[in-house]
MARROTI-552721 format. One record per residue: residue in three letters; x negated, y, z negated of N, C-alpha, C, O, CB in turn. Coordinates in Angstrom, 1 decimal, m for minus. Glycine has a CB too. Example, Ala and Ser with C-alpha at 12.3 -4.5 7.8 and 13.67 -1.06 7.14 Angstrom:
R  type      nu      nv      nw     cau     cav     caw      cu      cv      cw      ou      ov      ow     cbu     cbv     cbw
R   ala   m13.2    m5.7    m7.8   m12.3    m4.5    m7.8   m13.2    m3.3    m7.8   m14.2    m3.3    m8.5   m11.3    m4.5    m9.0
R   ser   m12.8    m2.2    m7.1   m13.7    m1.1    m7.1   m12.9     0.0    m7.9   m13.4     1.1    m8.0   m14.1    m0.6    m5.7
This chain:
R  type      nu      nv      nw     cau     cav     caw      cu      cv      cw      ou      ov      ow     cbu     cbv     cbw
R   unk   m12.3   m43.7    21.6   m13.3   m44.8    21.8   m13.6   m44.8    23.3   m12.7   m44.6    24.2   m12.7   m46.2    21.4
R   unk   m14.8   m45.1    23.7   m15.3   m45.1    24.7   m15.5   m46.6    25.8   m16.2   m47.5    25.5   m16.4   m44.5    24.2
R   unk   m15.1   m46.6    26.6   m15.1   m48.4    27.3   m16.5   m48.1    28.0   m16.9   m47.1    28.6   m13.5   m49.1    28.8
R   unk   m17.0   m49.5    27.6   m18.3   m49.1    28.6   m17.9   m50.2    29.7   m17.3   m51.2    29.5   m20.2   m49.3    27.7
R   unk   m18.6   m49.7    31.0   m18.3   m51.1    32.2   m19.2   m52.5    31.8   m20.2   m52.6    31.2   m18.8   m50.6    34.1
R   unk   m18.4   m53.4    32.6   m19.5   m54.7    32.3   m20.7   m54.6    33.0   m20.9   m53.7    33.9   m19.0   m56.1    32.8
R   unk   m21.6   m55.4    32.6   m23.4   m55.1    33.8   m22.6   m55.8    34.5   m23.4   m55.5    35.4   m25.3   m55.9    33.4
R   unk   m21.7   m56.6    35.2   m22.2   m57.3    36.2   m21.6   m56.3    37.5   m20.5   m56.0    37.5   m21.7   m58.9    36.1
R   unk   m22.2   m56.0    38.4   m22.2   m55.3    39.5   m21.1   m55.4    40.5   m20.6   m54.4    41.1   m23.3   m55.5    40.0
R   unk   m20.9   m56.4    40.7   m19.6   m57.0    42.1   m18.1   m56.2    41.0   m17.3   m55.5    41.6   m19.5   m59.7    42.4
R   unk   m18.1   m56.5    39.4   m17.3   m55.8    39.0   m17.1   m54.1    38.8   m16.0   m53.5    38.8   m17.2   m56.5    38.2
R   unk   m18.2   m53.5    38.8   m18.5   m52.3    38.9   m17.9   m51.8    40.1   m17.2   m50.8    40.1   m19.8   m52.2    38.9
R   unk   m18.3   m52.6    41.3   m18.2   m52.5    42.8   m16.4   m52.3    42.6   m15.6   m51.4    42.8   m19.0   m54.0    43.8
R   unk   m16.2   m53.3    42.4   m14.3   m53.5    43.0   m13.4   m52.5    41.9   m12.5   m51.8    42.4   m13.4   m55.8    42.7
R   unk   m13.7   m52.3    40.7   m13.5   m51.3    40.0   m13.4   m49.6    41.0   m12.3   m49.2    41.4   m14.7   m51.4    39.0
R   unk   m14.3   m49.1    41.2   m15.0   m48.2    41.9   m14.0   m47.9    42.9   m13.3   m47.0    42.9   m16.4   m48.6    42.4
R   unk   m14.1   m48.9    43.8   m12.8   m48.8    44.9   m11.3   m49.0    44.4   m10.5   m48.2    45.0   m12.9   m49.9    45.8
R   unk   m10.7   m50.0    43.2    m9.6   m49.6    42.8    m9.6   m48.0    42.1    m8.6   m47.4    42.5    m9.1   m50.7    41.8
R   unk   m10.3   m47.3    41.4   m10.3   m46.1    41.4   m10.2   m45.0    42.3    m9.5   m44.0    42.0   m11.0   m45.9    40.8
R   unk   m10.8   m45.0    43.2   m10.5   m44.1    44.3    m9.3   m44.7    45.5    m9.3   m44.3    46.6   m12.0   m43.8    45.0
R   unk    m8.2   m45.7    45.0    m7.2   m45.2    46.1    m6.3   m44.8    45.6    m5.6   m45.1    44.7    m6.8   m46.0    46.9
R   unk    m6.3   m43.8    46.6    m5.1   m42.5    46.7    m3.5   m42.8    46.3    m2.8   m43.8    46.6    m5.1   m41.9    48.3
R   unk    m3.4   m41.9    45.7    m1.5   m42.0    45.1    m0.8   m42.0    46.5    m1.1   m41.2    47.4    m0.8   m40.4    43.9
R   unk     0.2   m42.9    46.4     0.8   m43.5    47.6     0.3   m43.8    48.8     0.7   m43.2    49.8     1.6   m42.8    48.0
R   unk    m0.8   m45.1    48.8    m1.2   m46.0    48.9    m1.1   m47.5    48.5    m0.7   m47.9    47.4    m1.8   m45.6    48.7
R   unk    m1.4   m48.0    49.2    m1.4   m49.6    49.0    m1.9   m50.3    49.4    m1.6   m50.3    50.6    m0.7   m50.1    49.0
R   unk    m2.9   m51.8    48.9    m4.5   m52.2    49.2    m4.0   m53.7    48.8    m3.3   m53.9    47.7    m6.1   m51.4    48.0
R   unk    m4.3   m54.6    49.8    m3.9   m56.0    49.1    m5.6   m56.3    48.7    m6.7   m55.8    49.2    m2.8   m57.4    50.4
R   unk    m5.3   m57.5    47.5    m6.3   m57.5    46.8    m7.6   m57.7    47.5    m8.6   m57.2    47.1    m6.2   m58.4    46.0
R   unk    m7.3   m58.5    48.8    m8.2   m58.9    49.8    m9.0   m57.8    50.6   m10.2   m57.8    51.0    m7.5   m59.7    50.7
R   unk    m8.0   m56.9    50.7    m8.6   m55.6    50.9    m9.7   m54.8    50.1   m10.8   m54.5    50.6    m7.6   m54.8    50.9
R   unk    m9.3   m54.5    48.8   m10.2   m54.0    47.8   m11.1   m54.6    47.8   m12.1   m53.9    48.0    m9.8   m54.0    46.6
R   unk   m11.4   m55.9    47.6   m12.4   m56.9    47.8   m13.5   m56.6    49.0   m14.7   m56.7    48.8   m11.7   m58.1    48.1
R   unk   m13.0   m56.3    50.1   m13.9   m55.9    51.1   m14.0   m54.7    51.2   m14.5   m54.5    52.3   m13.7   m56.4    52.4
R   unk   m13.8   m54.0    50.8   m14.3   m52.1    50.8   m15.4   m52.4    49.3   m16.1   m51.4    49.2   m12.3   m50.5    50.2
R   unk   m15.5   m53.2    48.5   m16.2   m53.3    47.4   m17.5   m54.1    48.2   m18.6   m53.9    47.9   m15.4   m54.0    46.0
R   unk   m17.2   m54.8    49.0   m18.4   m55.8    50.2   m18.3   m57.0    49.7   m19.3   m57.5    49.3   m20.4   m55.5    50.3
R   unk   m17.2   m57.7    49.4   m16.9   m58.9    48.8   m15.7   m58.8    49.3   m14.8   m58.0    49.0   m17.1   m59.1    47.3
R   unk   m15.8   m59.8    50.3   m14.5   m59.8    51.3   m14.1   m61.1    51.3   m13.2   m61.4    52.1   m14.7   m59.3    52.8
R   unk   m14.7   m62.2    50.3   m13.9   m63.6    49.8   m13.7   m63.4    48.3   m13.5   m64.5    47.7   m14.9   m65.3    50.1
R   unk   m13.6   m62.4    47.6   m13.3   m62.3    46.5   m12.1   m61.5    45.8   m12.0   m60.7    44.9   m14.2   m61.9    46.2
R   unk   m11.0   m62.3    46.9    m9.9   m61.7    46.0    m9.5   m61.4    44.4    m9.2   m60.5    43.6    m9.0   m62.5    46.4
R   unk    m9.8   m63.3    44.4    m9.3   m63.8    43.1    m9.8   m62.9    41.9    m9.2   m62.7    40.9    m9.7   m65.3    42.8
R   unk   m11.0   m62.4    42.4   m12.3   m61.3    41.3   m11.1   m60.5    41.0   m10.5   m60.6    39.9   m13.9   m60.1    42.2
R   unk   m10.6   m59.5    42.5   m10.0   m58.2    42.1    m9.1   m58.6    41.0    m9.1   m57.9    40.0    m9.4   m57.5    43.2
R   unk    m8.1   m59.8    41.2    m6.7   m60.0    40.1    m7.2   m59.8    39.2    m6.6   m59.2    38.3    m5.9   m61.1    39.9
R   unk    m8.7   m60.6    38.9    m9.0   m60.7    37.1    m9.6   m59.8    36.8   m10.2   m59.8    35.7    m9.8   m62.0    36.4
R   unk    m9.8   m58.9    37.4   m10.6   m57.3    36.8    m9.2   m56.4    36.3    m9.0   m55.7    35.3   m11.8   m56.2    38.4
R   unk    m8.6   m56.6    37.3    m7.1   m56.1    37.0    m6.6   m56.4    36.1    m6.0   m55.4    35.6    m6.3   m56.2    37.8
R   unk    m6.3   m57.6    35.5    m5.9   m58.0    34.7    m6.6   m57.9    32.9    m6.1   m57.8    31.8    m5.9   m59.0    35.4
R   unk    m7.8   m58.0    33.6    m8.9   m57.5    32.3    m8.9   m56.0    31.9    m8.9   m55.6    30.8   m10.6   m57.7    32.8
R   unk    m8.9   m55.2    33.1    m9.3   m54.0    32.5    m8.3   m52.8    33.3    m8.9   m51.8    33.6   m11.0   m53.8    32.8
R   unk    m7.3   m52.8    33.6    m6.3   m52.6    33.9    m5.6   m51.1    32.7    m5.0   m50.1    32.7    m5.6   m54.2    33.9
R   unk    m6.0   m51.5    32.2    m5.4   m50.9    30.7    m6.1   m50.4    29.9    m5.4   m49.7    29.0    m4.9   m51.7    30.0
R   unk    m7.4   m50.4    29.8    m8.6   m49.4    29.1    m9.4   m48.9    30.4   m10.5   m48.3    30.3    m9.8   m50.3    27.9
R   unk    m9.1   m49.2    31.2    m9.8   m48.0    32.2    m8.8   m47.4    33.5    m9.1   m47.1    34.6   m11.2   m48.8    33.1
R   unk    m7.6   m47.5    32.9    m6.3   m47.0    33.5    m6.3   m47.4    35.1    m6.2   m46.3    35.8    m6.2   m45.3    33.3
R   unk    m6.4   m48.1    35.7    m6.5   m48.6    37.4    m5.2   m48.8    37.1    m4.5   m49.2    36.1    m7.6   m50.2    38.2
R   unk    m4.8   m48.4    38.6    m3.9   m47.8    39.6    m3.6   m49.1    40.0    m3.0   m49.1    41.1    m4.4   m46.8    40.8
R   unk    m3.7   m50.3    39.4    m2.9   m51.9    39.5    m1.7   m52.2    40.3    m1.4   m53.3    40.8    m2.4   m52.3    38.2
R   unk    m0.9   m50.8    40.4     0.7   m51.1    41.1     0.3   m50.8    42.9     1.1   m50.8    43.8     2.2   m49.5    40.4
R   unk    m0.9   m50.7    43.1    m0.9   m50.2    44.1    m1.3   m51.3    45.0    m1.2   m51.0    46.2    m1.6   m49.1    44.0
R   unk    m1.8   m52.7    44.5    m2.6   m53.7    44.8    m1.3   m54.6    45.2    m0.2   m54.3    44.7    m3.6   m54.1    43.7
R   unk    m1.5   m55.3    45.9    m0.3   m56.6    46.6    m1.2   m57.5    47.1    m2.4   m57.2    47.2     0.9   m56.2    48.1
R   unk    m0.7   m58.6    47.3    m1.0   m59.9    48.3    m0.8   m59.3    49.4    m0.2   m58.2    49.8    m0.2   m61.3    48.1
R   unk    m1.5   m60.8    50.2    m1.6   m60.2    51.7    m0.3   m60.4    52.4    m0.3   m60.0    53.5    m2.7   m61.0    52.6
R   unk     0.8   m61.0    51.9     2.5   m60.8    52.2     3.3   m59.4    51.8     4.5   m59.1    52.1     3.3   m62.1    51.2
R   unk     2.3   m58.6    51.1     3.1   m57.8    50.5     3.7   m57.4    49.2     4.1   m56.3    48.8     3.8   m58.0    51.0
R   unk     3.6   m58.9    48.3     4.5   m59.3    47.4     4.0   m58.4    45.9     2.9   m58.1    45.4     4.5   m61.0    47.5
R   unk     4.7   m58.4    45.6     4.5   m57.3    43.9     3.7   m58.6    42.8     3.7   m59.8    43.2     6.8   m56.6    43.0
R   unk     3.4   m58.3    42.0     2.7   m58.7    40.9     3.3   m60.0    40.9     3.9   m60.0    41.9     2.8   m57.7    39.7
R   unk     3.5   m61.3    40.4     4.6   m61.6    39.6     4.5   m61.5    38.3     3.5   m61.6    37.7     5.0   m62.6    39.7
R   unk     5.9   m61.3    37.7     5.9   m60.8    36.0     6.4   m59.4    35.9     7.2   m59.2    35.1     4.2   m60.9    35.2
R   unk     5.9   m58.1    36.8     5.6   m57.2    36.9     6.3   m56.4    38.1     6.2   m55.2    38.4     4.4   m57.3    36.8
R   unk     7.3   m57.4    38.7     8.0   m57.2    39.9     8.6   m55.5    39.8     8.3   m54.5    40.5     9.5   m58.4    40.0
R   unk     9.4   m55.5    38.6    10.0   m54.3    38.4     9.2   m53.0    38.3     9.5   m52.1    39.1    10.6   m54.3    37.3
R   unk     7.9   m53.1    37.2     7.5   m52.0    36.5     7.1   m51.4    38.1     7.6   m50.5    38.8     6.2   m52.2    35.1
R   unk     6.1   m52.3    38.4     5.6   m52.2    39.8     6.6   m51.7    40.8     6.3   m50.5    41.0     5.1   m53.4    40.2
R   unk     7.1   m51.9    41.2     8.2   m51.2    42.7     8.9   m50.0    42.1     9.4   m49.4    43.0     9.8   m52.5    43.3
R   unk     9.0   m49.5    40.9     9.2   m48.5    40.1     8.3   m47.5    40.7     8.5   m46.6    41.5     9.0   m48.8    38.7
R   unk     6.6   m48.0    39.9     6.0   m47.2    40.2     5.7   m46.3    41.4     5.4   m45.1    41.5     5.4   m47.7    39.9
R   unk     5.9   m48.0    43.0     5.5   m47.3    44.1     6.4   m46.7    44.7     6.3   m46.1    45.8     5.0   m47.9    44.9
R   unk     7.4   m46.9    44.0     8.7   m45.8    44.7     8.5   m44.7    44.4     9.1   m43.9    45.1    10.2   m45.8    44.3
R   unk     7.5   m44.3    43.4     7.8   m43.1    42.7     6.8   m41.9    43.3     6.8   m40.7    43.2     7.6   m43.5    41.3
R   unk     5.5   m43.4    44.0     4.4   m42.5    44.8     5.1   m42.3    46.3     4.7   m41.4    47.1     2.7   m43.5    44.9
R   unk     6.2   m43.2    46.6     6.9   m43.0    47.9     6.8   m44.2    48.8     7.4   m44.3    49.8     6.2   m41.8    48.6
R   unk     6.2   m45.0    48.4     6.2   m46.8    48.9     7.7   m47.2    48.9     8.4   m47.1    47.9     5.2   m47.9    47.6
R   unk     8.0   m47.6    50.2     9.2   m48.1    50.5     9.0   m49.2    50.4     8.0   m49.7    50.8     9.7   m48.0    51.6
R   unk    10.1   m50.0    49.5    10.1   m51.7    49.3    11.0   m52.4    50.5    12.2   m52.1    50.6    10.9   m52.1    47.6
R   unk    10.4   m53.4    51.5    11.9   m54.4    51.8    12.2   m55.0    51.3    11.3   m55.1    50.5    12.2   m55.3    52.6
R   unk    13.5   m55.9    50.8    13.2   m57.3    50.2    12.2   m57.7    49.2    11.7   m58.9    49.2    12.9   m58.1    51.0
R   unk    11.8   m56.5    48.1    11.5   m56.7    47.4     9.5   m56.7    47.5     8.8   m56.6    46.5    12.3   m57.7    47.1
R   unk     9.2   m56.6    48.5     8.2   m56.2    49.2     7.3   m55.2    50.2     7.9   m54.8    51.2     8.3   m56.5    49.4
R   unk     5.9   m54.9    50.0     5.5   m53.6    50.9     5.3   m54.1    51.9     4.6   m55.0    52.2     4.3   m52.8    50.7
R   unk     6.1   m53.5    52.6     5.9   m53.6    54.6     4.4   m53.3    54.8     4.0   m52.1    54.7     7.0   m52.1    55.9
R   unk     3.6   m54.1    55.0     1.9   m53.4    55.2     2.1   m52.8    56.8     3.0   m52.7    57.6     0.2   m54.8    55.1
R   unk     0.7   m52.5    56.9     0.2   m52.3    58.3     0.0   m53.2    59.4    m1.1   m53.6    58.9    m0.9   m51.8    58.1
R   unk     0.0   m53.8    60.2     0.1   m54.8    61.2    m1.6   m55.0    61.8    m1.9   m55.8    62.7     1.3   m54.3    62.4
């Protein structure tokens, strides 16, 4: 079966950019948001993630808040995953970039 994307465009957009970041990487949502040109549209990225996460396979573990902090719910699967791309956890969190 085939997923077709939604018309609406800003979701097209933030999609687009969760697909192209690179394995062992990591983008807080606020980020994704502004590489898509929607740079007050966090909350978008969670619920596209959340929506479509799973029939259009996005790279979801790769995404954090702007503290760092893993999913909640998802703490485990997630810090699994980015260990596995090579993401060092502190305290249960990604050390970003300063």
């Amino acid at each position: 079966m085939q997923f077709d994307l939604p018309d609406d465009q800003r979701t097209r957009d933030i999609i687009g950019v969760l697909l192209s970041l690179p394995e062992g990487s990591v983008v807080t949502y606020g980020g994704v948001a502004a590489g898509a040109g929607y740079p007050k549209q966090s909350r978008l990225v969670g619920r596209i993630l959340s929506l479509y996460s799973d029939s259009l396979d996005l790279p979801w573990w790769r995404v954090v808040n702007v503290q760092g902090r893993l999913v909640p719910g998802n703490e485990r699967e997630q810090a699994k995953l980015l260990k596995a791309e090579g993401i060092e956890l502190v305290n249960g969190r990604v050390r970003l970039a300063d």
